[in-house]
Every structure is written in structure tokens, then in C-alpha cells.
ChimeraX commands (.cxc) that place a marker at each C-alpha (Angstrom):
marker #1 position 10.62,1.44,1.80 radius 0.5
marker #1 position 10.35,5.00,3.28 radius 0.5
marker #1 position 8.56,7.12,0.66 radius 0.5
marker #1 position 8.44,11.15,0.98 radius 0.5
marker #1 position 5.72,13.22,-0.62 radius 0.5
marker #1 position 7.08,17.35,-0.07 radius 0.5
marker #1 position 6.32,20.53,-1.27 radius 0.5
marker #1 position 9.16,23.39,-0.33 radius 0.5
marker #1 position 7.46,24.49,2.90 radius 0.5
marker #1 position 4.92,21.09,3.56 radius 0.5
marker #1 position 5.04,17.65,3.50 radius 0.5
marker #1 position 1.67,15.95,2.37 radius 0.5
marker #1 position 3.07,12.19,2.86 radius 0.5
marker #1 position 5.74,10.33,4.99 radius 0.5
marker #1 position 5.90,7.09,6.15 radius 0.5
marker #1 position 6.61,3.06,4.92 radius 0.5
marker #1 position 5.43,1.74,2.23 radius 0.5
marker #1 position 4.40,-1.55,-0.04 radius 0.5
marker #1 position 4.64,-0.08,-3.36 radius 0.5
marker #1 position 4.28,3.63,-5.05 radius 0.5
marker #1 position 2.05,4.10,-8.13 radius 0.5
marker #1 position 2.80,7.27,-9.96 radius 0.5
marker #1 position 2.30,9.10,-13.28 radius 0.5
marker #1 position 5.28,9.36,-14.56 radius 0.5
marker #1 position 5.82,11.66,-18.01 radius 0.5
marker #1 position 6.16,8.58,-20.08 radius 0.5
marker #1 position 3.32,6.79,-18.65 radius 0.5
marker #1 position 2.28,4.99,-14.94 radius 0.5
marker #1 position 4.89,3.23,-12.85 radius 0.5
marker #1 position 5.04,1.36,-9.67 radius 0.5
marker #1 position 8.07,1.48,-7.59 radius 0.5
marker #1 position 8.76,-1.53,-4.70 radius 0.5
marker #1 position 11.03,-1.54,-2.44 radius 0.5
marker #1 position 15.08,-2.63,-3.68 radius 0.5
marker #1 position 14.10,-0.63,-7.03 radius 0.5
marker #1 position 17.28,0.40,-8.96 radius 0.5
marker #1 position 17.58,4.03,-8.45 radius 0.5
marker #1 position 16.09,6.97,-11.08 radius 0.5
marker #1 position 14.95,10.22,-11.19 radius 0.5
marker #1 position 11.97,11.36,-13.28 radius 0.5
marker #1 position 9.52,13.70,-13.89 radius 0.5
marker #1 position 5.97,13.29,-13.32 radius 0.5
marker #1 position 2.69,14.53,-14.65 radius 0.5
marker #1 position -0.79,15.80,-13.04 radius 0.5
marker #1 position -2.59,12.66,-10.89 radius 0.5
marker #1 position -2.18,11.04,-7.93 radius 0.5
marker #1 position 0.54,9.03,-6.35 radius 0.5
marker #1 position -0.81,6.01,-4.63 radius 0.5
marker #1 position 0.95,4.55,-1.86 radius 0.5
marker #1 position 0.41,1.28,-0.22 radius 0.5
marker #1 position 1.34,0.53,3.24 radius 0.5
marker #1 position 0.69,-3.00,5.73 radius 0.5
marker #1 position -0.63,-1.68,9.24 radius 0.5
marker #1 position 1.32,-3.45,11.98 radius 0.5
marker #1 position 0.05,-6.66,13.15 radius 0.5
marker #1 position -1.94,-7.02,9.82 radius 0.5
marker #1 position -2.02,-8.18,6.35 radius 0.5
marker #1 position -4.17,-5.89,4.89 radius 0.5
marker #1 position -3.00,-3.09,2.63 radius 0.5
marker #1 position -3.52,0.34,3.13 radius 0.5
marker #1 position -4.22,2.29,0.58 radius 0.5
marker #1 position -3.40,6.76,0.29 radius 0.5
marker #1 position -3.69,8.82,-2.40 radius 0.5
marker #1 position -2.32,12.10,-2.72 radius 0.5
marker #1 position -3.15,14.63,-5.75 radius 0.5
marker #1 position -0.24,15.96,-7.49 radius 0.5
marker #1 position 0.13,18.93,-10.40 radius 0.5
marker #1 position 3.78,16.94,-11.61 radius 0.5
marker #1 position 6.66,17.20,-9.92 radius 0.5
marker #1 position 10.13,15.17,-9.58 radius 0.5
marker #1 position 10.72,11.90,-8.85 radius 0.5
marker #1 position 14.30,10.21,-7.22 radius 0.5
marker #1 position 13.94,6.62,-6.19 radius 0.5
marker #1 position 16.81,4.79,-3.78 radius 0.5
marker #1 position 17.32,1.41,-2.65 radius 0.5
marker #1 position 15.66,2.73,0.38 radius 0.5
marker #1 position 12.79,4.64,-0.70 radius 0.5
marker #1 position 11.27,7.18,-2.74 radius 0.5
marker #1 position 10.96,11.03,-2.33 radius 0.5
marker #1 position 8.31,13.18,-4.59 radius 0.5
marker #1 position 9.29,16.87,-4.85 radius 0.5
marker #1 position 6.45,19.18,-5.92 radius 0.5
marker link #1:1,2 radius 0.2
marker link #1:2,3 radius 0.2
marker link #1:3,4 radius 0.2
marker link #1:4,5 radius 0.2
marker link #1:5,6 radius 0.2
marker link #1:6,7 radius 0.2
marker link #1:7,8 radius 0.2
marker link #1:8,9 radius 0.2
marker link #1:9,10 radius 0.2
marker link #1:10,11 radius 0.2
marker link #1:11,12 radius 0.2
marker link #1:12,13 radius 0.2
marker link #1:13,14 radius 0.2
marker link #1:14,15 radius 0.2
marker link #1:15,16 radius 0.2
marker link #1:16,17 radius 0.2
marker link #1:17,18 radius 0.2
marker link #1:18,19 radius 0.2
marker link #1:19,20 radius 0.2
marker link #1:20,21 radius 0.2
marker link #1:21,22 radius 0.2
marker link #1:22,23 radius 0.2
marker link #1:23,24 radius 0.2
marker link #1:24,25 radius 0.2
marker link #1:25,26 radius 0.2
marker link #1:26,27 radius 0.2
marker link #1:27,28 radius 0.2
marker link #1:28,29 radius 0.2
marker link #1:29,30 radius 0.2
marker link #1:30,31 radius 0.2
marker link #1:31,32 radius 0.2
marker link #1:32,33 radius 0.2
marker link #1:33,34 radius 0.2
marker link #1:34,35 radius 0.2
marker link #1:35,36 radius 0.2
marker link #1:36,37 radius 0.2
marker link #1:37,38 radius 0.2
marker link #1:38,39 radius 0.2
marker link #1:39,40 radius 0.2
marker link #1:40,41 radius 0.2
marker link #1:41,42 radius 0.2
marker link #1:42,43 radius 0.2
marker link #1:43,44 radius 0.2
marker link #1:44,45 radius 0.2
marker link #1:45,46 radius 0.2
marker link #1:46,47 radius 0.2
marker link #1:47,48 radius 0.2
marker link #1:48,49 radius 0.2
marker link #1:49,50 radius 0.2
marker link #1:50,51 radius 0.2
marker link #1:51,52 radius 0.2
marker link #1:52,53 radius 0.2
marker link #1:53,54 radius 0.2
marker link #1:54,55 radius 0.2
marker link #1:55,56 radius 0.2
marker link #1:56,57 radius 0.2
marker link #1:57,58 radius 0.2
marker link #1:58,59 radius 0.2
marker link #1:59,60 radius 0.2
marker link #1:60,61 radius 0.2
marker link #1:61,62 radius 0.2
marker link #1:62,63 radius 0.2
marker link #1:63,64 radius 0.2
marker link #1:64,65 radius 0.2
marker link #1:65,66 radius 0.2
marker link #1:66,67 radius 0.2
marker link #1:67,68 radius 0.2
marker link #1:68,69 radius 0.2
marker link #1:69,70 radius 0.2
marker link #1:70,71 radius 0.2
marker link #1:71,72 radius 0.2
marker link #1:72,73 radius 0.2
marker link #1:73,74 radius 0.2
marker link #1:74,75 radius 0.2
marker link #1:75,76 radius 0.2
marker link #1:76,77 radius 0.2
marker link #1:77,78 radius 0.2
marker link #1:78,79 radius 0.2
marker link #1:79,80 radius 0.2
marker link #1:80,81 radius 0.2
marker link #1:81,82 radius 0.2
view
């Protein structure tokens, strides 16, 4: 799944991904790829996104501090407004 991590002028995160852990307002969720779409709100923490480099089976793990923000999850991804 494509996941999107943007500020209004900036984007701190873009690229495939595994999974996406977040702190959501009513407590930590992971999103995979096919989830059912929602939009949320999200608290102070970091979103952790995990990725496969090509040609390997490891994961790849990012984490990006966020103060909150909004959260809108598609069949095809996942975009984090800040």
C-alpha cells in the first residue's frame, strides 16, 4: 500500500508499505494493505511504517514523530495530514 506522511508545504514520508502503526485518539492501530476505508484523528507519537526492500524479506522499519494530525485510509493506501 502507498502510504503518505505531509505537512502543508513538506512531505516527511512517501513510499510502499507492509503495515502503518499509528496513535490514533482512541488508542494504537495498525493499518495493512485492503483495509476498509476511515478517517481519524490522531494524537502526539510516531507513525511507524514497515516496508520489504526489493529482492528481500526483511522488513524495514521508519518512524516519523508526529504532534496529531488526520488520518484517511483507502483500499490503496494511507495518507497522514499534519
Amino acid at each position: 500500500m502507498k502510504v503518505i506522511i505531509a505537512k502543508v508545504d513538506e512531505t516527511l514520508f512517501s513510499g510502499d508499505a507492509v503495515s502503518l502503526t499509528v496513535p490514533g485518539a482512541e488508542g494504537e492501530m495498525t493499518i495493512l494493505g485492503e483495509h476498509e476505508p476511515l478517517v481519524t484523528t490522531l494524537k502526539a507519537g510516531f507513525a511507524i511504517i514497515r516496508s520489504k526492500q526489493e529482492g528481500s524479506s526483511e522488513l524495514l522499519v521508519h518512524e516519523v514523530a508526529i504532534p496529531g494530525g488526520l488520518l484517511e485510509v483507502r483500499r490503496d493506501g494511507a495518507t497522514i495530514i499534519l
